[in-house]
PyMOL Python script that loads the backbone (N, CA, C, O; Angstrom):
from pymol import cmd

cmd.read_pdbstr("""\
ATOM      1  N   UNK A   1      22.143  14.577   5.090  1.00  0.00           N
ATOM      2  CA  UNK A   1      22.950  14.570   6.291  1.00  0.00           C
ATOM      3  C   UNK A   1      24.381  14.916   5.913  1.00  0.00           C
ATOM      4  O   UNK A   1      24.938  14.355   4.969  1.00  0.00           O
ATOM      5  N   UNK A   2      24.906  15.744   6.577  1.00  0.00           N
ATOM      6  CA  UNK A   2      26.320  16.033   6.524  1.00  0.00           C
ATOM      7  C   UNK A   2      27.111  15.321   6.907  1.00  0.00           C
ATOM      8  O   UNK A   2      26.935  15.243   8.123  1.00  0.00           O
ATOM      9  N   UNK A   3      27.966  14.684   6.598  1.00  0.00           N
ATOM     10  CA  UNK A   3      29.636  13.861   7.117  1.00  0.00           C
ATOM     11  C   UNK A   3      30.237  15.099   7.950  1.00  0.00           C
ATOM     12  O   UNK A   3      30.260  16.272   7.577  1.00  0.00           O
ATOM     13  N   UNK A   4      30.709  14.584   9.138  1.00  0.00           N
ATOM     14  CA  UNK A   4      32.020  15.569   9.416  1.00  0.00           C
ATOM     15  C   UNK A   4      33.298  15.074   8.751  1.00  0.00           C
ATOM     16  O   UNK A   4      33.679  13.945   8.443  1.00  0.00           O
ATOM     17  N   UNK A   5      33.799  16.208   8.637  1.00  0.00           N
ATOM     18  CA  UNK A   5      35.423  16.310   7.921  1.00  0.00           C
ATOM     19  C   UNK A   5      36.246  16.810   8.723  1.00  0.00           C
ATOM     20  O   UNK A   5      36.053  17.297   9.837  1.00  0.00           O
ATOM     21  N   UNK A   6      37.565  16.627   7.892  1.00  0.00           N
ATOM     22  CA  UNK A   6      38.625  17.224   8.514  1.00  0.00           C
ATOM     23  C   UNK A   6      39.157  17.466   7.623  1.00  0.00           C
ATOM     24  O   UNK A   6      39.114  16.554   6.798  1.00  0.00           O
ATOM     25  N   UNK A   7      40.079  18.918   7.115  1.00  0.00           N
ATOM     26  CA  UNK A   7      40.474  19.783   6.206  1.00  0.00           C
ATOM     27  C   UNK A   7      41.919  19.654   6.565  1.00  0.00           C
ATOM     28  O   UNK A   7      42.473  19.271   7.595  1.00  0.00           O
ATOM     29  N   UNK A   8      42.383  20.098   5.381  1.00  0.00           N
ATOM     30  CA  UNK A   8      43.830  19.523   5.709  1.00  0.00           C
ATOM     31  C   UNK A   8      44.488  20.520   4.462  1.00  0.00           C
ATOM     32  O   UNK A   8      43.768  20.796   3.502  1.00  0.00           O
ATOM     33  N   UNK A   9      45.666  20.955   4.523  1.00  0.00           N
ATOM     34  CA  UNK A   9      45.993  22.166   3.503  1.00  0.00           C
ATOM     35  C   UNK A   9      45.805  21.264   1.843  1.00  0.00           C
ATOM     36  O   UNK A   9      45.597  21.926   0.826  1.00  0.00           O
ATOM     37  N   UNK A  10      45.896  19.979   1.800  1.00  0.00           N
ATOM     38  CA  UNK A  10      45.450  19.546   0.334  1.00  0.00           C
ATOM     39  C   UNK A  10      44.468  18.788   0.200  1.00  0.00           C
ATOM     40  O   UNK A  10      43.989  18.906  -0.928  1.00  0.00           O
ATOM     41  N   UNK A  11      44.026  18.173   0.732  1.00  0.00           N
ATOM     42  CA  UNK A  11      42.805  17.361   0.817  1.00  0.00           C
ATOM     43  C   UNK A  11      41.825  17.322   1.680  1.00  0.00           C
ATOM     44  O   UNK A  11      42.188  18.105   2.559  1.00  0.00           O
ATOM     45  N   UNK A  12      40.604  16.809   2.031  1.00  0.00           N
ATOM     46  CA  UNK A  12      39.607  16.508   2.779  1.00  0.00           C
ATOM     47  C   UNK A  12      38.991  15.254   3.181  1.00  0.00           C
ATOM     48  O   UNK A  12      38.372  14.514   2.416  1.00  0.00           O
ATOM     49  N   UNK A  13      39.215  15.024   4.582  1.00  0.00           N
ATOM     50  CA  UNK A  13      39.116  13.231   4.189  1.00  0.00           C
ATOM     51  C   UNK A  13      37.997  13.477   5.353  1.00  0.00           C
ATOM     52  O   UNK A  13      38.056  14.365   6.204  1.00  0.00           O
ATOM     53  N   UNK A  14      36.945  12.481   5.207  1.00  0.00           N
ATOM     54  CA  UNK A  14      35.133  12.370   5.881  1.00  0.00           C
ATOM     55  C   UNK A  14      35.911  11.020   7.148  1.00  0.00           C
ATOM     56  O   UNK A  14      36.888  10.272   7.119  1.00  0.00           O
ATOM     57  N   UNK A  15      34.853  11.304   8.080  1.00  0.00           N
ATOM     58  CA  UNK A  15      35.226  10.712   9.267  1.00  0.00           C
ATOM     59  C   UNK A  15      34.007   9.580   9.012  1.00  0.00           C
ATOM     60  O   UNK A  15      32.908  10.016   8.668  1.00  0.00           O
ATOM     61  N   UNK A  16      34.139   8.537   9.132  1.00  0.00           N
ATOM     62  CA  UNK A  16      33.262   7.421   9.066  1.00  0.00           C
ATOM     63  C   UNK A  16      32.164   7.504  11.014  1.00  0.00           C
ATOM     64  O   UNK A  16      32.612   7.291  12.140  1.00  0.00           O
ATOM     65  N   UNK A  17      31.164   7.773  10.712  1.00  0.00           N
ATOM     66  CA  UNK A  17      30.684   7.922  12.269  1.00  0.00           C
ATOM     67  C   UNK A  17      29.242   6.309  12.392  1.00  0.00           C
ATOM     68  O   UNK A  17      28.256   6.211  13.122  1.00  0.00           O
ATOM     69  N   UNK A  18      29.672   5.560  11.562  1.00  0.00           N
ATOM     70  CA  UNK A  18      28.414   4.437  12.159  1.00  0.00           C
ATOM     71  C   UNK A  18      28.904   4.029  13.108  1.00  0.00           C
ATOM     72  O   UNK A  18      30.065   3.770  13.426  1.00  0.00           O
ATOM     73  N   UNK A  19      27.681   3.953  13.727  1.00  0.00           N
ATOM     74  CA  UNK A  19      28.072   3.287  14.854  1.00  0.00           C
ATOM     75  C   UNK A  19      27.845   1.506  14.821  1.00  0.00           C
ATOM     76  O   UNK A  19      27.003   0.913  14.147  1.00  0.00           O
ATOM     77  N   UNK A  20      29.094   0.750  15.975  1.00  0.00           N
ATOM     78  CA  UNK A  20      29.231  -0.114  15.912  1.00  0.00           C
ATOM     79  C   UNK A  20      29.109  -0.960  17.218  1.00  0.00           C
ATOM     80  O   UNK A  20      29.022  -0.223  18.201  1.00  0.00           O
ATOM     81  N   UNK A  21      29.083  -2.054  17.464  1.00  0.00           N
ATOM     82  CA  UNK A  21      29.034  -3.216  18.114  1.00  0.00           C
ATOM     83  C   UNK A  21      29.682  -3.812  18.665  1.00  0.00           C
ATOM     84  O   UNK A  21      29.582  -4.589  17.715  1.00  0.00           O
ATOM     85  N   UNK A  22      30.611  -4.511  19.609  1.00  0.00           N
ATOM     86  CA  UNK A  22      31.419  -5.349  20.249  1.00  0.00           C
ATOM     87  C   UNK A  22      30.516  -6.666  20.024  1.00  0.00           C
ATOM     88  O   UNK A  22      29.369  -6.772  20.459  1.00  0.00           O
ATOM     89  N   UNK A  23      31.178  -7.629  19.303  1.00  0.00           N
ATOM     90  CA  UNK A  23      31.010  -8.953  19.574  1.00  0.00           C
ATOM     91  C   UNK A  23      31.934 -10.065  19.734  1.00  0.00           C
ATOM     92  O   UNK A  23      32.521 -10.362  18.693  1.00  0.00           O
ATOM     93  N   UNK A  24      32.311 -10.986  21.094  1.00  0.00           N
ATOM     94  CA  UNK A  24      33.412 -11.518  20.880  1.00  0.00           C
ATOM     95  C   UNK A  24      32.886 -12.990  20.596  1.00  0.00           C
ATOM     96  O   UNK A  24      31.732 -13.393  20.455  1.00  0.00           O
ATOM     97  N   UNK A  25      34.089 -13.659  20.557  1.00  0.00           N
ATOM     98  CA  UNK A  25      34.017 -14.970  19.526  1.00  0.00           C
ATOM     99  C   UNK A  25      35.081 -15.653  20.460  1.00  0.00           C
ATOM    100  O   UNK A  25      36.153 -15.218  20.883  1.00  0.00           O
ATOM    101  N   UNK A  26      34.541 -16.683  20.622  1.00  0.00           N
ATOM    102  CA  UNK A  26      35.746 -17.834  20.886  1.00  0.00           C
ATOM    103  C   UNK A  26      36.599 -18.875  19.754  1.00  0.00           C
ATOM    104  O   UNK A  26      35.906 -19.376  18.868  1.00  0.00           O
ATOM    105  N   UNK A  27      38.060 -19.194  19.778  1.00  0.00           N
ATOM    106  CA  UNK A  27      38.008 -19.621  18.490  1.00  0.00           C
ATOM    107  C   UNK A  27      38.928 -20.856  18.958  1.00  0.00           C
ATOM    108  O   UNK A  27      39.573 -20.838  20.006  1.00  0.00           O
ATOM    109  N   UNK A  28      38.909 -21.873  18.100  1.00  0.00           N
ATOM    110  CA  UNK A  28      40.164 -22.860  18.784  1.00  0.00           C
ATOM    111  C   UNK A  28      41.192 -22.690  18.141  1.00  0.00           C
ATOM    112  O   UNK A  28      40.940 -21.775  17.356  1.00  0.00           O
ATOM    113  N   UNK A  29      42.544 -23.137  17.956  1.00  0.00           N
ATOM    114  CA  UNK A  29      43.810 -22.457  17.908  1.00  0.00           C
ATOM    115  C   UNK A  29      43.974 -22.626  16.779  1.00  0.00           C
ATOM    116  O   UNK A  29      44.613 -21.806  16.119  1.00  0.00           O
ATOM    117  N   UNK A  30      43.399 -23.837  16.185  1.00  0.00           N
ATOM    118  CA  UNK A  30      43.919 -24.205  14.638  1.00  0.00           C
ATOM    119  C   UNK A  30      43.168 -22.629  13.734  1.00  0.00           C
ATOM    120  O   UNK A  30      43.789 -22.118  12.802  1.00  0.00           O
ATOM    121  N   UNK A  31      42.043 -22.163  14.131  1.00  0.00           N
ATOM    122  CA  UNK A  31      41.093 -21.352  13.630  1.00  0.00           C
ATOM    123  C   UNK A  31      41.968 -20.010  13.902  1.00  0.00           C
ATOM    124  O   UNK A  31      41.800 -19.023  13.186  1.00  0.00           O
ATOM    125  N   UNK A  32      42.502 -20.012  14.505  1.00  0.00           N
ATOM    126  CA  UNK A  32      43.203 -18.484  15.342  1.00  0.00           C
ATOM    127  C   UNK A  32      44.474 -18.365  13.886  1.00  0.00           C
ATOM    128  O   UNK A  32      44.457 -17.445  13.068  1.00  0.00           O
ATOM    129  N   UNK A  33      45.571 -19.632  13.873  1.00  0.00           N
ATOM    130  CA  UNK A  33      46.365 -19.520  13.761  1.00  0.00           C
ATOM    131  C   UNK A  33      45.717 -19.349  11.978  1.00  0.00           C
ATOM    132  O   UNK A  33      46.055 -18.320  11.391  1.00  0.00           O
ATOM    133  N   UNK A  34      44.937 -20.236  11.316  1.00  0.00           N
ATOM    134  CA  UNK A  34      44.325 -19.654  10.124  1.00  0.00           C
ATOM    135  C   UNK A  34      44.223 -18.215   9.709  1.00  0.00           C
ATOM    136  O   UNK A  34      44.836 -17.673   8.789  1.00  0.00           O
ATOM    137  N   UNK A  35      43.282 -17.637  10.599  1.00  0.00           N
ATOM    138  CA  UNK A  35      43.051 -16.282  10.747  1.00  0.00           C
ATOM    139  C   UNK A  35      43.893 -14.938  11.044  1.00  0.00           C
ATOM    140  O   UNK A  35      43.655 -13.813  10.606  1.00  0.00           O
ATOM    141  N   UNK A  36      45.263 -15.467  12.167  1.00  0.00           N
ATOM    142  CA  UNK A  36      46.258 -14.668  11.995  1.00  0.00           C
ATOM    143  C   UNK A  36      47.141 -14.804  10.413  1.00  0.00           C
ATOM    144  O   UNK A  36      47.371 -13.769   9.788  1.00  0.00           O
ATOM    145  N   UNK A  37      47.660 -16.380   9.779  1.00  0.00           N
ATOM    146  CA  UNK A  37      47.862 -15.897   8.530  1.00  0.00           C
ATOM    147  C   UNK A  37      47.150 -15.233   7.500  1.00  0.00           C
ATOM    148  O   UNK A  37      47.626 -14.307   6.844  1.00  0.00           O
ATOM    149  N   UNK A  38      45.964 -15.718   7.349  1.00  0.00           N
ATOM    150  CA  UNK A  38      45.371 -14.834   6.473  1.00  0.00           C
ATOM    151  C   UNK A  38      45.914 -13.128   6.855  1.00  0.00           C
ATOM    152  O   UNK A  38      46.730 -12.419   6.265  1.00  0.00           O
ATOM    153  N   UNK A  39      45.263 -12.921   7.810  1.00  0.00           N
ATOM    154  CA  UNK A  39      45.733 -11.368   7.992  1.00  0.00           C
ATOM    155  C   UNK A  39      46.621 -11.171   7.744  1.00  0.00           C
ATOM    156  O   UNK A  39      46.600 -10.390   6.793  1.00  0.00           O
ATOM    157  N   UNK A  40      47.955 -11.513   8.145  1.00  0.00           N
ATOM    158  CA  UNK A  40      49.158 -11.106   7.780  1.00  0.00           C
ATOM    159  C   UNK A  40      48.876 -10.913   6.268  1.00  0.00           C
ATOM    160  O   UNK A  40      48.800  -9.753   5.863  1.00  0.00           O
ATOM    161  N   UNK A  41      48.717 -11.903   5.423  1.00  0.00           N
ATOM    162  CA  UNK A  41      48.935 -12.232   3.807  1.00  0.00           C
ATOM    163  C   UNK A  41      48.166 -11.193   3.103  1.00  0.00           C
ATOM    164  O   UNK A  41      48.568 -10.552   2.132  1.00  0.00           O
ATOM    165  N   UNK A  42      47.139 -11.096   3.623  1.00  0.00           N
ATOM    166  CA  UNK A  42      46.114 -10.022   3.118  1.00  0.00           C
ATOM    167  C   UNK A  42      46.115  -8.802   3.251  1.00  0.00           C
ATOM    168  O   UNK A  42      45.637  -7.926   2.529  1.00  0.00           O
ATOM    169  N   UNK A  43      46.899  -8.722   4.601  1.00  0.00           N
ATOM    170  CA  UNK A  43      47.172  -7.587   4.976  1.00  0.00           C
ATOM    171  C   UNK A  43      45.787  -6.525   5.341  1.00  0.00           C
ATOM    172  O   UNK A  43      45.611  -5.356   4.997  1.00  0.00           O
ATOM    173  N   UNK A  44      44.917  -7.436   6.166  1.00  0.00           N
ATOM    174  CA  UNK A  44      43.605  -7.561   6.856  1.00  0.00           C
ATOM    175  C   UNK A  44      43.828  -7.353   7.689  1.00  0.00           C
ATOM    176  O   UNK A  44      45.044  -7.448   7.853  1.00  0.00           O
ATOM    177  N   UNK A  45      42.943  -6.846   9.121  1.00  0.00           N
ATOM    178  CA  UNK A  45      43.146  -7.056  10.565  1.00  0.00           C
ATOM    179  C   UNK A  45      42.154  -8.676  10.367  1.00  0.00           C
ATOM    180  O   UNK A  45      41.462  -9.014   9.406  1.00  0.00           O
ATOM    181  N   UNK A  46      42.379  -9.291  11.436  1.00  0.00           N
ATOM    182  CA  UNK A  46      41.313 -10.220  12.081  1.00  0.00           C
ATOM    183  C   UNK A  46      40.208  -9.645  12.338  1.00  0.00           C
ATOM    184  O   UNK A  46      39.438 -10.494  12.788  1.00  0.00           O
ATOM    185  N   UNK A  47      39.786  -8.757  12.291  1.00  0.00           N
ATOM    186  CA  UNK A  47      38.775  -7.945  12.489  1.00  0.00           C
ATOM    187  C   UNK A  47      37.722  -8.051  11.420  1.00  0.00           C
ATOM    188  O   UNK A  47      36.626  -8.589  11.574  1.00  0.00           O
ATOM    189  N   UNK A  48      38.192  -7.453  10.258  1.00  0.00           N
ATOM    190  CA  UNK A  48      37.991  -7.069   9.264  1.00  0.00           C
ATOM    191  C   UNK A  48      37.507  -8.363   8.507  1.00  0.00           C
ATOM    192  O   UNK A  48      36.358  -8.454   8.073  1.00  0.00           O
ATOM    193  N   UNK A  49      38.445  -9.357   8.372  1.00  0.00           N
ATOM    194  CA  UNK A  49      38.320 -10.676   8.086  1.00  0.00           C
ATOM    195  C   UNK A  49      36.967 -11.815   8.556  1.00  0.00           C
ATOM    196  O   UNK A  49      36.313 -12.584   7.852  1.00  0.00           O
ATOM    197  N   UNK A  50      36.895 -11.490  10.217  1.00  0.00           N
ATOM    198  CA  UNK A  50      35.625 -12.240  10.629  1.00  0.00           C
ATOM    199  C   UNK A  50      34.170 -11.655  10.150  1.00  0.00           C
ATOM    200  O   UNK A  50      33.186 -12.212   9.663  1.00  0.00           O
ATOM    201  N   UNK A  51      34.544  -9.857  10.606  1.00  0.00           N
ATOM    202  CA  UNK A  51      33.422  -9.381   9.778  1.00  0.00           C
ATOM    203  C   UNK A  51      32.586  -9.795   8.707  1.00  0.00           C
ATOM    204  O   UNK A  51      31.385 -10.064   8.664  1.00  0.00           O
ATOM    205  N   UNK A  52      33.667  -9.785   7.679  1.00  0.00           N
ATOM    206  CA  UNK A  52      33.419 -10.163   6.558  1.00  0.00           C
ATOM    207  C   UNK A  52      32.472 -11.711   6.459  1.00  0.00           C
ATOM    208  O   UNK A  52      31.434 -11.751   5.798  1.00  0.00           O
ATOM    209  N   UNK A  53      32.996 -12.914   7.203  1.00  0.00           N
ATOM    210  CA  UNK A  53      32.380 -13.881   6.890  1.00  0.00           C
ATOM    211  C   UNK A  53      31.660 -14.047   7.791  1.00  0.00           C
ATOM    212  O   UNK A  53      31.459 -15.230   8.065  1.00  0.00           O
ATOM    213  N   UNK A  54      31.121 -13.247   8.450  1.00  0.00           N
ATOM    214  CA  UNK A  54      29.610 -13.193   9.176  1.00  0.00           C
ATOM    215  C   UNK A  54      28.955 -12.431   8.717  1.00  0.00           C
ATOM    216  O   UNK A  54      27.777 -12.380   9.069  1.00  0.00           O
ATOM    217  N   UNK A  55      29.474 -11.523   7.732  1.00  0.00           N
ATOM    218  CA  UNK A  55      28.434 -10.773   7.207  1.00  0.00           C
ATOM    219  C   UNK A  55      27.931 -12.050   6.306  1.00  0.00           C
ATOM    220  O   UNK A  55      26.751 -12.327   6.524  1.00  0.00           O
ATOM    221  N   UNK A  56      28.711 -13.041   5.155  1.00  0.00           N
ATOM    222  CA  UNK A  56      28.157 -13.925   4.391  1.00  0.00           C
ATOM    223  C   UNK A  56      27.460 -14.838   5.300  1.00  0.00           C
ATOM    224  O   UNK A  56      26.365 -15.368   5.110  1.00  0.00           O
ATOM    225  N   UNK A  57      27.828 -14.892   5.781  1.00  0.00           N
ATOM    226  CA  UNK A  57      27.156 -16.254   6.990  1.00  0.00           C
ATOM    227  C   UNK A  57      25.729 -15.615   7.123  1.00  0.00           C
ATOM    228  O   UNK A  57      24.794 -16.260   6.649  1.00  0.00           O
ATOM    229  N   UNK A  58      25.517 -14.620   7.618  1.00  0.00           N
ATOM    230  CA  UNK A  58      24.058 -13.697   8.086  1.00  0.00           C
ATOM    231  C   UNK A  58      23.011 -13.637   6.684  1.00  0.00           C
ATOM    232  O   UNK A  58      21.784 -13.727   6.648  1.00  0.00           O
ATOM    233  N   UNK A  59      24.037 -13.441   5.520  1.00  0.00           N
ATOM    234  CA  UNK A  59      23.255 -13.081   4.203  1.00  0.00           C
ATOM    235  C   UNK A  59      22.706 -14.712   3.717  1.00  0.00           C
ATOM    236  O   UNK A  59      21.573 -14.962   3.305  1.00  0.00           O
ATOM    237  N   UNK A  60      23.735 -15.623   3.874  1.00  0.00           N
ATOM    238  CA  UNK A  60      23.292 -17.103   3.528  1.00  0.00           C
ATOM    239  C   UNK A  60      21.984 -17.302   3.818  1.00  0.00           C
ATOM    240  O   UNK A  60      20.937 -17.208   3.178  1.00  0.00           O
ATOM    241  N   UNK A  61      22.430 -17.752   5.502  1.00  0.00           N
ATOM    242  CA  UNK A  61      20.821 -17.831   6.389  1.00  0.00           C
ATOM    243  C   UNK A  61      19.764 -16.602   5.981  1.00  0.00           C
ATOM    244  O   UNK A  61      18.638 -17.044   5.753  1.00  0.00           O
ATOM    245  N   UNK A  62      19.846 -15.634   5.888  1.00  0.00           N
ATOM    246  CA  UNK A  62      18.184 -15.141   5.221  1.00  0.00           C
ATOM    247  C   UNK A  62      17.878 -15.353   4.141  1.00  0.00           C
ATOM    248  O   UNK A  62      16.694 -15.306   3.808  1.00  0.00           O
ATOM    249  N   UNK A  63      19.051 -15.706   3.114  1.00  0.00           N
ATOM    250  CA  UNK A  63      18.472 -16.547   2.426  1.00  0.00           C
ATOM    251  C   UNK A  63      18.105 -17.838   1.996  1.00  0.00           C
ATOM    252  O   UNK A  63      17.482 -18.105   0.969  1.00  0.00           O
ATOM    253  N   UNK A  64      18.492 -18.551   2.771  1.00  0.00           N
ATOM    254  CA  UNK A  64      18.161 -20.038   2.889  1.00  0.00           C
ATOM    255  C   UNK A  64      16.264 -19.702   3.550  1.00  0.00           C
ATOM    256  O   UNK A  64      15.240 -20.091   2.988  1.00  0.00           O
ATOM    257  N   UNK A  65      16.337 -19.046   4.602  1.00  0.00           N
ATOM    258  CA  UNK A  65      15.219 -19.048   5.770  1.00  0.00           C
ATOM    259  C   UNK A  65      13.954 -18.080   4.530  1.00  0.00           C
ATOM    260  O   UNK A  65      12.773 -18.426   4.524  1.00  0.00           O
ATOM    261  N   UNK A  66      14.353 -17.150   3.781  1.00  0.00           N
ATOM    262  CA  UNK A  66      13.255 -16.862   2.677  1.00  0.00           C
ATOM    263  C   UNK A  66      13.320 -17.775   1.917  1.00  0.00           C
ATOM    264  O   UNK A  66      12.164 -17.844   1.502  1.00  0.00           O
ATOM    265  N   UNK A  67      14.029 -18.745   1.306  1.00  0.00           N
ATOM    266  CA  UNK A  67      14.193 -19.806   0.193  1.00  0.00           C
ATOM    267  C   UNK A  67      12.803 -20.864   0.443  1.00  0.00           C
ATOM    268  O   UNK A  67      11.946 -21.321  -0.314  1.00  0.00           O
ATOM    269  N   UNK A  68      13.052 -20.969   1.763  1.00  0.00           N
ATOM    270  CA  UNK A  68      12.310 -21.810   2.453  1.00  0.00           C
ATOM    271  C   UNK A  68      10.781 -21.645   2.844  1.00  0.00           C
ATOM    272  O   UNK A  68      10.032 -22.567   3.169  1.00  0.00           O
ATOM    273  N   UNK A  69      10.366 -19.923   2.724  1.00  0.00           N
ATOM    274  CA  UNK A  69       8.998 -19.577   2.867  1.00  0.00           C
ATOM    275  C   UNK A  69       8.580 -19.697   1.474  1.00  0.00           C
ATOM    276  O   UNK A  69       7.775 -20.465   0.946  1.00  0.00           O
ATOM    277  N   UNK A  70       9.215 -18.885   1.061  1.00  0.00           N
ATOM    278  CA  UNK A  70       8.690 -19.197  -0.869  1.00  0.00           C
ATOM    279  C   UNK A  70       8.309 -20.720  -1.340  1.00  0.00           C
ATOM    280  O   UNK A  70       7.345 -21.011  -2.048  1.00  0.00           O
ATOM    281  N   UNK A  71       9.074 -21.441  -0.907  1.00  0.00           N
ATOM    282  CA  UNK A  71       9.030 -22.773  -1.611  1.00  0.00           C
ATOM    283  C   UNK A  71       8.185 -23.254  -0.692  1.00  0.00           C
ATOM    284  O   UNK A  71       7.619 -24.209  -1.223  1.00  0.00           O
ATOM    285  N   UNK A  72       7.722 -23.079   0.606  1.00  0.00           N
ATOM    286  CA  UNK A  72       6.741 -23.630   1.528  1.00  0.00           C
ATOM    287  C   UNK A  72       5.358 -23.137   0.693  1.00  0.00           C
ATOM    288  O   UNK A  72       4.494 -23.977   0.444  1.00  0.00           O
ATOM    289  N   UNK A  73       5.230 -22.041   0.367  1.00  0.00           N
ATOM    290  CA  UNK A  73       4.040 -21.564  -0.137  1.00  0.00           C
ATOM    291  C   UNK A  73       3.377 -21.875  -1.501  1.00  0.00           C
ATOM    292  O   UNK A  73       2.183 -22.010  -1.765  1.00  0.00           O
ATOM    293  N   UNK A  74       4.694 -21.971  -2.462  1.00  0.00           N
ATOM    294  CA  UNK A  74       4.409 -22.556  -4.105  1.00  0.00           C
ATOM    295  C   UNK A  74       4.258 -24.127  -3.866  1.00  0.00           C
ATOM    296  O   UNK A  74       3.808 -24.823  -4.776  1.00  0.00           O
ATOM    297  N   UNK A  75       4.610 -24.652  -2.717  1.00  0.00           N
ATOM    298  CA  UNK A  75       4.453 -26.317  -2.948  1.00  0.00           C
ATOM    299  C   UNK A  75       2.626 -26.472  -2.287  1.00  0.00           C
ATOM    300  O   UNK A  75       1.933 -27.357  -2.788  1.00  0.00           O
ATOM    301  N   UNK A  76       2.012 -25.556  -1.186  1.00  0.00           N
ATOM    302  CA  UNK A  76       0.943 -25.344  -0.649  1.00  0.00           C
ATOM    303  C   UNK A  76       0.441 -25.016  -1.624  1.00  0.00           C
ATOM    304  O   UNK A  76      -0.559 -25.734  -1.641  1.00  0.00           O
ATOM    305  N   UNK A  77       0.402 -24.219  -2.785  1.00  0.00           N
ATOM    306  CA  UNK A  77      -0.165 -23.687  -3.770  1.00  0.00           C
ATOM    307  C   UNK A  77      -0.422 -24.753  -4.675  1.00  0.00           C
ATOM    308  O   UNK A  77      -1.502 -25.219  -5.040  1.00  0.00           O
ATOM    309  N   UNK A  78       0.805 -25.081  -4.996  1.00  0.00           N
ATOM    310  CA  UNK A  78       0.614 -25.992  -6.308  1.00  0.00           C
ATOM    311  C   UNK A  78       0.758 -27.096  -5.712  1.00  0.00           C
ATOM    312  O   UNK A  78       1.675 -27.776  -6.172  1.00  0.00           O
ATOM    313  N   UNK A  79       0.218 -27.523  -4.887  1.00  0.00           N
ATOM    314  CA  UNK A  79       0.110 -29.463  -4.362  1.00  0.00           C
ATOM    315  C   UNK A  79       1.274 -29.926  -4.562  1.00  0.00           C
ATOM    316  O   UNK A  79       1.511 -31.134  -4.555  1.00  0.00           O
ATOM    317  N   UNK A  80       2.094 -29.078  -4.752  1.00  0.00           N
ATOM    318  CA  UNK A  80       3.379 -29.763  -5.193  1.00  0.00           C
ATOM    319  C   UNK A  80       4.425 -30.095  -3.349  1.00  0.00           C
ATOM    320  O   UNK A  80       4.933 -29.356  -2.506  1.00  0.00           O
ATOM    321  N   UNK A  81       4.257 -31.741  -3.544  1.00  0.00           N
ATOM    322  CA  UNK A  81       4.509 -32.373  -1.752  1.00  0.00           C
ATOM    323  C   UNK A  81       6.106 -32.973  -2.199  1.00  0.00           C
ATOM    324  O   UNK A  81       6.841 -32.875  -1.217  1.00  0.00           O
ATOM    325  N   UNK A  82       6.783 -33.522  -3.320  1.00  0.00           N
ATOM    326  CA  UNK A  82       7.660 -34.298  -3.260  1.00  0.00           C
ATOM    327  C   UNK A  82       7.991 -34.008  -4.950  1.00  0.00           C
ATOM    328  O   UNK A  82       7.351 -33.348  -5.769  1.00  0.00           O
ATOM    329  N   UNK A  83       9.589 -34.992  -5.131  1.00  0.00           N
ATOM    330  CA  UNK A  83      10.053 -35.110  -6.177  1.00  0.00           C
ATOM    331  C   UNK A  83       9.214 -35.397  -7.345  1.00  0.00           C
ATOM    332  O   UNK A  83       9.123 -34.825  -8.431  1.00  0.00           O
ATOM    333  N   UNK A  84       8.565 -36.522  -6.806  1.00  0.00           N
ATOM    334  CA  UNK A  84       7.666 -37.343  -7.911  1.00  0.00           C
ATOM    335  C   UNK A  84       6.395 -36.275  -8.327  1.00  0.00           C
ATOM    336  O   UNK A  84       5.953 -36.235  -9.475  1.00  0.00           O
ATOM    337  N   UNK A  85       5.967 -35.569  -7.416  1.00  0.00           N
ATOM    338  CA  UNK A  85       5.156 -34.673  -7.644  1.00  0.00           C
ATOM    339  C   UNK A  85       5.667 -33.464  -8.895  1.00  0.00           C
ATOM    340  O   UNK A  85       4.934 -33.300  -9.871  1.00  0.00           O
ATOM    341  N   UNK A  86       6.596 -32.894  -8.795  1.00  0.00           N
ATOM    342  CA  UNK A  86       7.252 -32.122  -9.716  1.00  0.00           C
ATOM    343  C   UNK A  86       8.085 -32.905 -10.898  1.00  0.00           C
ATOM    344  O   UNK A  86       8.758 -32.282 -11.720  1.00  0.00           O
ATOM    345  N   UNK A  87       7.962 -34.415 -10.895  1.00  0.00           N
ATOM    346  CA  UNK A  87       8.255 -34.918 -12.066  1.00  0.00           C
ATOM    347  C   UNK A  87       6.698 -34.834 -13.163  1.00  0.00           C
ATOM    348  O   UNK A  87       6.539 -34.556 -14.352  1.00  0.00           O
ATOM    349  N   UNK A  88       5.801 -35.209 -12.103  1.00  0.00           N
ATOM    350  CA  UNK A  88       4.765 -35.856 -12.611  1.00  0.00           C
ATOM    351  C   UNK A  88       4.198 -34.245 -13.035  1.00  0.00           C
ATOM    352  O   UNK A  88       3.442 -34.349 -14.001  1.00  0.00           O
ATOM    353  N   UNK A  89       4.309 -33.199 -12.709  1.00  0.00           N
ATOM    354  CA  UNK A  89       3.958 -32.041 -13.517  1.00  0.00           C
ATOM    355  C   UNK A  89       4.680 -30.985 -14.476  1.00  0.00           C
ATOM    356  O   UNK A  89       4.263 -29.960 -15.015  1.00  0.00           O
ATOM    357  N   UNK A  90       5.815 -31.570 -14.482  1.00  0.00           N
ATOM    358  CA  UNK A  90       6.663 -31.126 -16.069  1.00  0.00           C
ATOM    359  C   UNK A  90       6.327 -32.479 -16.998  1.00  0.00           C
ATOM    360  O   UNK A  90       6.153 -32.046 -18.137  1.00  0.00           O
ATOM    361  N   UNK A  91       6.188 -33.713 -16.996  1.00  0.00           N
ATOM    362  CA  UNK A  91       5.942 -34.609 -18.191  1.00  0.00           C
ATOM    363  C   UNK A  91       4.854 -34.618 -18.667  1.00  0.00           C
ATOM    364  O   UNK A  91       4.612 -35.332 -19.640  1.00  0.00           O
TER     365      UNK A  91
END
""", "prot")
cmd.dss("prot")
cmd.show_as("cartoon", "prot")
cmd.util.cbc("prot")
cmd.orient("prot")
């Protein structure tokens, strides 16, 4: 797939074309006023910033929620129900 560009007498810079989403957020003020310093300091939009920790937030939960099928299935497998159970099969 080709990028569109834009040519320029010294360089060539690619136009980013994913497409994106509107999602809004409610926030309470202490959270706002957090989030506007950070930006400033970072020199982030607020944008950029929430992104970011919903992208970790999204990556956590699938992995907590696969953590949780795997280990549902090796404890079904191996009878393994509780602590004492996985003591009592490493000693």
């Amino acid at each position: 797939m080709q990028r569109p560009q834009v040519a320029t007498a010294r360089q060539t810079y690619y136009i980013n074309a994913m497409k994106s989403s509107t999602v809004t957020i409610r926030v309470d003020a202490k959270l706002d006023r957090e989030l506007k310093r950070l930006s400033r300091s970072l020199k982030q939009s607020k944008s950029d910033i929430a992104r970011d920790a919903l992208k970790r937030q999204v990556a956590l939960l699938r992995f907590r929620k696969t953590r949780q099928v795997v280990l549902s299935e090796i404890e079904a497998k191996a009878g393994i129900l509780s602590d004492e159970d996985i003591f009592n099969a490493v000693s």
